[in-house]
PQR file with spaces between the fields and no chain letter, atoms N, CA, C, O and H, PARSE charges and radii, in Angstrom:
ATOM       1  N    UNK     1       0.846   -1.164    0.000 -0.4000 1.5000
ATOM       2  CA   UNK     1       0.000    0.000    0.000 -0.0000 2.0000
ATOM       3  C    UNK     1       0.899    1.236    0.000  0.5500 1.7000
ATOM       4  O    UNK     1       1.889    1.261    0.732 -0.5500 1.4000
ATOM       5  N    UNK     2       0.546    2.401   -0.904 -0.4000 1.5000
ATOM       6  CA   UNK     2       1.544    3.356   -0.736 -0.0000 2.0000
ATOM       7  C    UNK     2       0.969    4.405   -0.504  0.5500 1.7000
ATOM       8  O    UNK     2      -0.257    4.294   -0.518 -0.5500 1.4000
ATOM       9  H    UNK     2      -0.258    2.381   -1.498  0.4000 1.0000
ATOM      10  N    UNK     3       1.395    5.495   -0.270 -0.4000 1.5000
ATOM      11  CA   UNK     3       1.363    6.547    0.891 -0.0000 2.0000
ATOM      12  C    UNK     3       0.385    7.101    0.619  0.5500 1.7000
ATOM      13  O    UNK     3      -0.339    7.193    1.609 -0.5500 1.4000
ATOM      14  H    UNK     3       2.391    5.585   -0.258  0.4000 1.0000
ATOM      15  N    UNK     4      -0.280    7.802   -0.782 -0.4000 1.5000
ATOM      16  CA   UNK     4      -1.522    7.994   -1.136 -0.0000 2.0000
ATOM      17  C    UNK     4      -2.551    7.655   -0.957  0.5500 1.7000
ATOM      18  O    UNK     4      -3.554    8.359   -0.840 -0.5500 1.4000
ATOM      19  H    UNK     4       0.309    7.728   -1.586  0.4000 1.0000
ATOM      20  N    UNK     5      -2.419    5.948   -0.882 -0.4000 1.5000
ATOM      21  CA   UNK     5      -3.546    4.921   -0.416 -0.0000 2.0000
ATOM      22  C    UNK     5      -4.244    5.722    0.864  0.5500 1.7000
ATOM      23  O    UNK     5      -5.380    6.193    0.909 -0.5500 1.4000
ATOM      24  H    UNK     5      -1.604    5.376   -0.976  0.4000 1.0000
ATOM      25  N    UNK     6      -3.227    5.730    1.876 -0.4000 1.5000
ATOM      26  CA   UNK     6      -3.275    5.759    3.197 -0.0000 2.0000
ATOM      27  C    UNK     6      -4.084    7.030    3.578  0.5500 1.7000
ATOM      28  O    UNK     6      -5.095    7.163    4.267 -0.5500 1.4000
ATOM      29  H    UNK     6      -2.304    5.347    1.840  0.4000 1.0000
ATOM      30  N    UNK     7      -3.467    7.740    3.041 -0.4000 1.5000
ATOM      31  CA   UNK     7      -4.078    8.950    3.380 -0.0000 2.0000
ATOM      32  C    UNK     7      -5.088    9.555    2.940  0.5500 1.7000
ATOM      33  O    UNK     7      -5.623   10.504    3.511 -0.5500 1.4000
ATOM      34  H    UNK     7      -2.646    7.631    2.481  0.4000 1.0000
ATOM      35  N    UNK     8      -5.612    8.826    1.379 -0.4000 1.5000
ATOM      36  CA   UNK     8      -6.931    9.193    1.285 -0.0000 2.0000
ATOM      37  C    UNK     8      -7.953    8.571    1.483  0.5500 1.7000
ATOM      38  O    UNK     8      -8.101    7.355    1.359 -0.5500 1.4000
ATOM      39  H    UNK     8      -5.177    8.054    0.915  0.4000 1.0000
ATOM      40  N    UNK     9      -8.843    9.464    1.851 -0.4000 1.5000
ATOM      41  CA   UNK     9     -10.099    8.799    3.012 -0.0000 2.0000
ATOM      42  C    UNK     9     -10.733    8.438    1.250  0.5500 1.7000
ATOM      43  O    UNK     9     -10.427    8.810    0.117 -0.5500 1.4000
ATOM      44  H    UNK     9      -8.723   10.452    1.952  0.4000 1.0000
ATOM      45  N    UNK    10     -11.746    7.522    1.856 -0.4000 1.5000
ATOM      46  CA   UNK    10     -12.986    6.812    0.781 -0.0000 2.0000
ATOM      47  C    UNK    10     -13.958    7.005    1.381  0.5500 1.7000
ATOM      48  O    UNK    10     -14.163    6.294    2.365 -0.5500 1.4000
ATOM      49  H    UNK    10     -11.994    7.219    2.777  0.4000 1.0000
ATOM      50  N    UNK    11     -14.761    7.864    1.077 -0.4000 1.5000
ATOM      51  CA   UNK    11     -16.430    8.400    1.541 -0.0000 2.0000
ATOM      52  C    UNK    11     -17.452    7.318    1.037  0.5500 1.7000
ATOM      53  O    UNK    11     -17.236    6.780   -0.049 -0.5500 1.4000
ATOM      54  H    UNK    11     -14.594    8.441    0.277  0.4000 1.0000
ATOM      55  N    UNK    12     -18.794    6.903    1.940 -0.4000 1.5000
ATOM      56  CA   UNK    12     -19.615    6.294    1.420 -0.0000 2.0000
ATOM      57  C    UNK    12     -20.857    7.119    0.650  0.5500 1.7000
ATOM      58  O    UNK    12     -20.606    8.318    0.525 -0.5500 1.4000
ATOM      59  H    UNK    12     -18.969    7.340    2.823  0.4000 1.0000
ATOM      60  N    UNK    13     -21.825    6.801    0.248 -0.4000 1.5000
ATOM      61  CA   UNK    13     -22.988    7.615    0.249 -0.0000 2.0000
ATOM      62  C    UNK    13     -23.785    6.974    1.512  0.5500 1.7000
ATOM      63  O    UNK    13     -23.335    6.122    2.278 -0.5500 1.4000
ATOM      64  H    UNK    13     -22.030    5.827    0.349  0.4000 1.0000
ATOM      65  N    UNK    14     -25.206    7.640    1.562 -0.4000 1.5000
ATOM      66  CA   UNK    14     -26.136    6.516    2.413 -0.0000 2.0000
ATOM      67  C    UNK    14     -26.741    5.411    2.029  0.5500 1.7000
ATOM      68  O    UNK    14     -27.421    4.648    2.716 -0.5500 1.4000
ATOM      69  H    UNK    14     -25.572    8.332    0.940  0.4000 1.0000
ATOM      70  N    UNK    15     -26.319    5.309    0.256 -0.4000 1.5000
ATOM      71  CA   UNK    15     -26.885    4.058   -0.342 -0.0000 2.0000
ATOM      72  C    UNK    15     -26.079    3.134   -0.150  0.5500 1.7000
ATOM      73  O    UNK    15     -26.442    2.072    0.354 -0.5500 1.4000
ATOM      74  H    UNK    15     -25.767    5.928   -0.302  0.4000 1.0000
ATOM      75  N    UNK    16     -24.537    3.429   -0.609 -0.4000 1.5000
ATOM      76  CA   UNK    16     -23.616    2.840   -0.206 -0.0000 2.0000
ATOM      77  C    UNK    16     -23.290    2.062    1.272  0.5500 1.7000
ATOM      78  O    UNK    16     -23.017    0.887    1.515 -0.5500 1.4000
ATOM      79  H    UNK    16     -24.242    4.292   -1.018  0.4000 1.0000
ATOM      80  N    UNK    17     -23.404    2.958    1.931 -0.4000 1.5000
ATOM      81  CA   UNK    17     -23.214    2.469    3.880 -0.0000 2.0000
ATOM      82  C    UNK    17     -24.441    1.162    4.170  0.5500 1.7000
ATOM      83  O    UNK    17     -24.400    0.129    4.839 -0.5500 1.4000
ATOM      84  H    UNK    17     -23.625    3.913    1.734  0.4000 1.0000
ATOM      85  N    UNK    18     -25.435    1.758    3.362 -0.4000 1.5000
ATOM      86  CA   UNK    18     -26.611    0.712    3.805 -0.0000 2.0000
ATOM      87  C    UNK    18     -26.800   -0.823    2.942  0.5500 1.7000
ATOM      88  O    UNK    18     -27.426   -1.801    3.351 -0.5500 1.4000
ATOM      89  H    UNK    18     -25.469    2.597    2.818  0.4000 1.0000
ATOM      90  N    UNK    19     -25.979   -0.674    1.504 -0.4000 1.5000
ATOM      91  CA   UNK    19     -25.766   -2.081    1.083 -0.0000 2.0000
ATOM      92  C    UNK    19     -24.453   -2.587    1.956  0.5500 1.7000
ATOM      93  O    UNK    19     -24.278   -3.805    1.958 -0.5500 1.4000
ATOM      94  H    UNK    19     -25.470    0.121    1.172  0.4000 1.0000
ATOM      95  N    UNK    20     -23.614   -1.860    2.617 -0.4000 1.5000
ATOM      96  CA   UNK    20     -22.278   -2.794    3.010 -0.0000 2.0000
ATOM      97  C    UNK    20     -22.651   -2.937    4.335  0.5500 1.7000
ATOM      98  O    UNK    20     -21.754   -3.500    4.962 -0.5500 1.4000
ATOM      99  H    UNK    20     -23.756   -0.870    2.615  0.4000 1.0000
ATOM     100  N    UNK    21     -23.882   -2.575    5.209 -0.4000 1.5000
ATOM     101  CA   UNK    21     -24.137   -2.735    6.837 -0.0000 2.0000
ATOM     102  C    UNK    21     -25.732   -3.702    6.454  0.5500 1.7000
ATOM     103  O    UNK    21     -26.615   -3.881    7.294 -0.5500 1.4000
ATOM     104  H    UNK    21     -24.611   -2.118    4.700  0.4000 1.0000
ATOM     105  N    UNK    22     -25.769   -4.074    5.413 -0.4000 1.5000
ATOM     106  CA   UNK    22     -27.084   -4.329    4.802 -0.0000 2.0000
ATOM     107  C    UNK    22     -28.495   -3.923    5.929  0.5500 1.7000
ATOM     108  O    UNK    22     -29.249   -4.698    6.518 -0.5500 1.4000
ATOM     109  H    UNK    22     -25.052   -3.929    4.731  0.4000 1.0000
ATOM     110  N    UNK    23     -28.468   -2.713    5.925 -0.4000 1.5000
ATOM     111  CA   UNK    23     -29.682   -1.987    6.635 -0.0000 2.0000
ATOM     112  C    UNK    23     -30.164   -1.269    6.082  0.5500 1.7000
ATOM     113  O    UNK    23     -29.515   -0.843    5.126 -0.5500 1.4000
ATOM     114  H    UNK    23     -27.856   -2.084    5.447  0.4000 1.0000
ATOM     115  N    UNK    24     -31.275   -0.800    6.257 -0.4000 1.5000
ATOM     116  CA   UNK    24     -32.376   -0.130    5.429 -0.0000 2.0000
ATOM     117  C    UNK    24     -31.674    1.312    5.129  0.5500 1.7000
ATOM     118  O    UNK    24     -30.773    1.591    5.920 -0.5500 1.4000
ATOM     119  H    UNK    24     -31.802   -1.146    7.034  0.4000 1.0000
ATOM     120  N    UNK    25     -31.874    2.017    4.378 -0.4000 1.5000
ATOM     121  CA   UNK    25     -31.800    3.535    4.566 -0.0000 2.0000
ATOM     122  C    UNK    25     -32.662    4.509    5.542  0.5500 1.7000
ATOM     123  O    UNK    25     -32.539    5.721    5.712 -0.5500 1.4000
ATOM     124  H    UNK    25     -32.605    1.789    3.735  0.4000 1.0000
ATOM     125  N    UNK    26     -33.247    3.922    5.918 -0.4000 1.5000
ATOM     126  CA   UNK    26     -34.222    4.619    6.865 -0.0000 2.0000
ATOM     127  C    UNK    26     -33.819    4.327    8.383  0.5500 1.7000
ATOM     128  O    UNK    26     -34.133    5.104    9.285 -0.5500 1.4000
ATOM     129  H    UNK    26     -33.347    2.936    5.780  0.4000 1.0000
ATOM     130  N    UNK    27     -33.247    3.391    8.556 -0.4000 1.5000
ATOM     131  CA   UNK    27     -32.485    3.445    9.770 -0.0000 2.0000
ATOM     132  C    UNK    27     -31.026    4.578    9.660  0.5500 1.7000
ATOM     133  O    UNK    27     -31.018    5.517   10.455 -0.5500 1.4000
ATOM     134  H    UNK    27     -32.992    2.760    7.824  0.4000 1.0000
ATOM     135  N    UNK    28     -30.172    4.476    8.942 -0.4000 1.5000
ATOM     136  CA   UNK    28     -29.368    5.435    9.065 -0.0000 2.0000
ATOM     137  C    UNK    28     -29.655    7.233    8.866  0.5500 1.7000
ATOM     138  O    UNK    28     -28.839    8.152    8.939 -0.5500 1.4000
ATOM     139  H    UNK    28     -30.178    3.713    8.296  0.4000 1.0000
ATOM     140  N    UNK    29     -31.289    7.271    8.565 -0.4000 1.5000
ATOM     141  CA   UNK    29     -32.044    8.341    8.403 -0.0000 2.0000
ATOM     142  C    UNK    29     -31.633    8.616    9.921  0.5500 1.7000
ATOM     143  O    UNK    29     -30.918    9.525   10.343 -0.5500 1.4000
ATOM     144  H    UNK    29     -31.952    6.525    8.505  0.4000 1.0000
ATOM     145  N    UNK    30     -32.177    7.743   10.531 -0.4000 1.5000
ATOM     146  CA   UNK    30     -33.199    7.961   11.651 -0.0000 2.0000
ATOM     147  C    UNK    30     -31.173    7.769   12.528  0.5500 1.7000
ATOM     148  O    UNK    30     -30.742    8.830   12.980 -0.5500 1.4000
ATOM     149  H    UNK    30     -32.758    7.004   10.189  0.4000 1.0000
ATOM     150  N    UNK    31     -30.595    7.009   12.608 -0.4000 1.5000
ATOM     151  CA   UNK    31     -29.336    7.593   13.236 -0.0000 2.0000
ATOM     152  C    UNK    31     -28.745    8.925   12.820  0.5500 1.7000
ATOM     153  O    UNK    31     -28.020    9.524   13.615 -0.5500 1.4000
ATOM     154  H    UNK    31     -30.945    6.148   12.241  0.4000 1.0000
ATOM     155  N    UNK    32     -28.939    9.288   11.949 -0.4000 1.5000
ATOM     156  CA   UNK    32     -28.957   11.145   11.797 -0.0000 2.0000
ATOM     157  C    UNK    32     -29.626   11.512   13.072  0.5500 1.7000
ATOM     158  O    UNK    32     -29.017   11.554   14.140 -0.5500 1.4000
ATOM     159  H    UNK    32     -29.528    8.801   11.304  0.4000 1.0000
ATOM     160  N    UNK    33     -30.544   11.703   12.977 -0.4000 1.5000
ATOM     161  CA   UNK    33     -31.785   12.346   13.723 -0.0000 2.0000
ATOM     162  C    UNK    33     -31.272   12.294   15.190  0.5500 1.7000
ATOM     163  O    UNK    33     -31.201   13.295   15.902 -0.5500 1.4000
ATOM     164  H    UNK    33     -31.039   11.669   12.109  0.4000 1.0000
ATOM     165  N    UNK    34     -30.890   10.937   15.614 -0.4000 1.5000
ATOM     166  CA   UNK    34     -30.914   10.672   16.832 -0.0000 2.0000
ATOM     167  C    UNK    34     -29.313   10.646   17.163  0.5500 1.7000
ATOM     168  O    UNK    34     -29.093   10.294   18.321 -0.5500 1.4000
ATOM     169  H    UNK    34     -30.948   10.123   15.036  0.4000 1.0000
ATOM     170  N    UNK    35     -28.447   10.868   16.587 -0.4000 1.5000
ATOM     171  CA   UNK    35     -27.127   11.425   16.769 -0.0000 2.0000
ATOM     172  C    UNK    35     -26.350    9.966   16.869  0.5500 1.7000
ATOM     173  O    UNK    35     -25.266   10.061   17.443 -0.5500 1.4000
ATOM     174  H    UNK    35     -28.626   11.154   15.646  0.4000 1.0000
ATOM     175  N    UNK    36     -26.583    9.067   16.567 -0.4000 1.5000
ATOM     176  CA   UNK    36     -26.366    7.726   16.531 -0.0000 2.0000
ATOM     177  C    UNK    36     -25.357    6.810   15.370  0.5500 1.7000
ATOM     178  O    UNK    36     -25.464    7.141   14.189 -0.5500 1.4000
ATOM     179  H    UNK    36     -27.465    8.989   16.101  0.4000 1.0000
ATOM     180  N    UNK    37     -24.838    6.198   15.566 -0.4000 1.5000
ATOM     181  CA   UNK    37     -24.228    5.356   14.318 -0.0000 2.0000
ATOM     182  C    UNK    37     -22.482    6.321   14.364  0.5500 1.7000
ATOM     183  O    UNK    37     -21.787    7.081   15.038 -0.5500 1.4000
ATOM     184  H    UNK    37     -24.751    5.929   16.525  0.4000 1.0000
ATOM     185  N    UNK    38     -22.563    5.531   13.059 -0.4000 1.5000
ATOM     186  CA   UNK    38     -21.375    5.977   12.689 -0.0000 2.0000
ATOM     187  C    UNK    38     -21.176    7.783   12.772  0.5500 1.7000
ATOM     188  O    UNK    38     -22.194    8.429   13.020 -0.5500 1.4000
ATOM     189  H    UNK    38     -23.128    4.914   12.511  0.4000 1.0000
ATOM     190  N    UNK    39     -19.806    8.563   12.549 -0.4000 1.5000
ATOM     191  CA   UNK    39     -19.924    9.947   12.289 -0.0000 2.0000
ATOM     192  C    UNK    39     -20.002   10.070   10.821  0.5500 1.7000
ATOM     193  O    UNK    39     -19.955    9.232    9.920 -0.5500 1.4000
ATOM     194  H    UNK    39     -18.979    8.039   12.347  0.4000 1.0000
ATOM     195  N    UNK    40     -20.126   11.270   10.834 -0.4000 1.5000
ATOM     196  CA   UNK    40     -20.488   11.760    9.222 -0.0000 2.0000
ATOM     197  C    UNK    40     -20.039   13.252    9.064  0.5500 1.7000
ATOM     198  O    UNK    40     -20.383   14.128    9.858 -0.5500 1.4000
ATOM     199  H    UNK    40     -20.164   11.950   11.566  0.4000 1.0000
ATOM     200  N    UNK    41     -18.992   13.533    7.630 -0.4000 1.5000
ATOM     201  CA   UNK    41     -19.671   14.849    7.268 -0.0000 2.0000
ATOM     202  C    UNK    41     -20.804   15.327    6.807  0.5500 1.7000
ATOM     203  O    UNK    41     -21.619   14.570    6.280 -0.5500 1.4000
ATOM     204  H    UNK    41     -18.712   12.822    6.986  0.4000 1.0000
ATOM     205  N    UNK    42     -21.008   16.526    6.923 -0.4000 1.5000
ATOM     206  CA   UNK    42     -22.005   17.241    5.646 -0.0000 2.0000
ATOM     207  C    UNK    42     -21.163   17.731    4.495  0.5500 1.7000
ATOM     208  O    UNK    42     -20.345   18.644    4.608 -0.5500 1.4000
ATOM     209  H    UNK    42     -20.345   17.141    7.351  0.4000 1.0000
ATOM     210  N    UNK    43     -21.332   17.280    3.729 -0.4000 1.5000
ATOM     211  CA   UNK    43     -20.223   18.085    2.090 -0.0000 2.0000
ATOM     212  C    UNK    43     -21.988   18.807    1.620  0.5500 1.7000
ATOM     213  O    UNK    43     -23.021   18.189    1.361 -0.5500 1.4000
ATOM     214  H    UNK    43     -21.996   16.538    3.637  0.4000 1.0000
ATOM     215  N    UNK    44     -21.774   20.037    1.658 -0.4000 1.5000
ATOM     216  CA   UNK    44     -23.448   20.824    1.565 -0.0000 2.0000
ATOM     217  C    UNK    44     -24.378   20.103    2.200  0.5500 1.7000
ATOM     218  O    UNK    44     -24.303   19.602    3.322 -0.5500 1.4000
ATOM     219  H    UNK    44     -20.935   20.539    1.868  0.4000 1.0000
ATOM     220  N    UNK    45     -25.137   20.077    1.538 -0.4000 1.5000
ATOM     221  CA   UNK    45     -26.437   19.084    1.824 -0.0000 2.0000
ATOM     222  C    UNK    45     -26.451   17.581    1.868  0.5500 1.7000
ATOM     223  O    UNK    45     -27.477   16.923    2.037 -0.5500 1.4000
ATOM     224  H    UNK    45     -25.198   20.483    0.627  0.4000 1.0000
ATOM     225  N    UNK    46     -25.104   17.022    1.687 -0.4000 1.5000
ATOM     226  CA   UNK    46     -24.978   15.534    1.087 -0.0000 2.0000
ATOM     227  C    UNK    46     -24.488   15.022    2.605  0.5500 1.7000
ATOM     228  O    UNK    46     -23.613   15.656    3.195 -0.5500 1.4000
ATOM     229  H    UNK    46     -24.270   17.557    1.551  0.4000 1.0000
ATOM     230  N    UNK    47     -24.974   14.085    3.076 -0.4000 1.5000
ATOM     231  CA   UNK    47     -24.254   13.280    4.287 -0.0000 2.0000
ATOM     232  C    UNK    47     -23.492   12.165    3.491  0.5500 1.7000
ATOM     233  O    UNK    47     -24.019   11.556    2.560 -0.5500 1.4000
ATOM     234  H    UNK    47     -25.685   13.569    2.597  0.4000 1.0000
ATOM     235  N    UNK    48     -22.057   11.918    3.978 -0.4000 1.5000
ATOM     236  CA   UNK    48     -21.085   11.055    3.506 -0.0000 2.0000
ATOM     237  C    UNK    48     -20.712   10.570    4.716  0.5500 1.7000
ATOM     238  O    UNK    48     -20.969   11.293    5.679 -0.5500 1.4000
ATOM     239  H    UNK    48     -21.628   12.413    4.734  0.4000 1.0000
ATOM     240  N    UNK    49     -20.179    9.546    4.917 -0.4000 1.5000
ATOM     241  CA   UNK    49     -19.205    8.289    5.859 -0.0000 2.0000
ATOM     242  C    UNK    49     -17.943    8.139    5.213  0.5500 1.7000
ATOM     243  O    UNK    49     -17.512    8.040    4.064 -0.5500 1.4000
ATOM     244  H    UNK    49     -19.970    8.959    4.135  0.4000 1.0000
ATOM     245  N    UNK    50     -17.489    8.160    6.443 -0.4000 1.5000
ATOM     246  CA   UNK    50     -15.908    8.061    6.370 -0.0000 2.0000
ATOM     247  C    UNK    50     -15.527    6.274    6.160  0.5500 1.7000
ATOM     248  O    UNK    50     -15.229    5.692    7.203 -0.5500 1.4000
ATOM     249  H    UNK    50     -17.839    8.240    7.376  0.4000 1.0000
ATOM     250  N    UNK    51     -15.536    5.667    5.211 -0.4000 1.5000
ATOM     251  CA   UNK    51     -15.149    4.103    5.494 -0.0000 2.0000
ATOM     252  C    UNK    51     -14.161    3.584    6.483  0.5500 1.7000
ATOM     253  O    UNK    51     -14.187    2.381    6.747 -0.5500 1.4000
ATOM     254  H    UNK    51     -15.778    6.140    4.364  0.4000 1.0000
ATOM     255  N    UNK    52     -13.114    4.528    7.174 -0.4000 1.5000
ATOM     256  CA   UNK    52     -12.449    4.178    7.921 -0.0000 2.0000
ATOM     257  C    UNK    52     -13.014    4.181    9.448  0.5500 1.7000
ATOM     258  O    UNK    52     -12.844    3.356   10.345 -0.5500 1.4000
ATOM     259  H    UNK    52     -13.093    5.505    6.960  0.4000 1.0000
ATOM     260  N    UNK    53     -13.738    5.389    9.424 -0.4000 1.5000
ATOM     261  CA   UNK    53     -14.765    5.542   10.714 -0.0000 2.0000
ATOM     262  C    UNK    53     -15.639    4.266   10.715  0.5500 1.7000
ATOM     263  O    UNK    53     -15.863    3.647   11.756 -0.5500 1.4000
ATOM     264  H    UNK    53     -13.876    6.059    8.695  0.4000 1.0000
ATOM     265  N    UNK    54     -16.111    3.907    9.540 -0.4000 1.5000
ATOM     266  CA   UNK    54     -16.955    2.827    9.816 -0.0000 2.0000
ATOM     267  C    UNK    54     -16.908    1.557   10.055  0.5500 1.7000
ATOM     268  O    UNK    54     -17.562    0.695   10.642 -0.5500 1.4000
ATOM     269  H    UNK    54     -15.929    4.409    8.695  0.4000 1.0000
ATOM     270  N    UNK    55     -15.730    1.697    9.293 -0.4000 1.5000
ATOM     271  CA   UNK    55     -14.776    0.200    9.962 -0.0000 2.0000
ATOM     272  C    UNK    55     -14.308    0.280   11.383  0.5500 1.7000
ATOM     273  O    UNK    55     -13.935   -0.807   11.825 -0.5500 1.4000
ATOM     274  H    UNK    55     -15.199    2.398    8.815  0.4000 1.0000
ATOM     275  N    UNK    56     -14.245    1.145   12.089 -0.4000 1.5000
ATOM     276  CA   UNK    56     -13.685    1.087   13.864 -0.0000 2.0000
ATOM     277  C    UNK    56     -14.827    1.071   14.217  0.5500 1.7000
ATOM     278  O    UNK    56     -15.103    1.029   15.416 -0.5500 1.4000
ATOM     279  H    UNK    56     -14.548    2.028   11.730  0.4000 1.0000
């Protein structure tokens, strides 16, 4: 793995997070809401996951 690898993060979408945790989208709705789950940015209006966050 080389140094680039490492350091760049890989963002999910919420479609994405919810086929690889195979859970609904409406549960990770609703962990928004309730401050729950994994962390997340906001990039504008878009909620993204950090794949590394989600893996710990």
């Amino acid at each position: 793995m080389d140094a680039a690898t490492q350091i760049t993060p890989t963002f999910l979408t919420q479609c994405g997070l919810s086929e690889l945790l195979r859970l609904p989208e409406r549960t990770l709705e609703d962990w928004c809401v309730m401050q729950a789950g994994p962390p997340y940015p906001k990039l504008g209006r878009h909620v993204r996951y950090d794949l590394q966050d989600v893996l710990t």
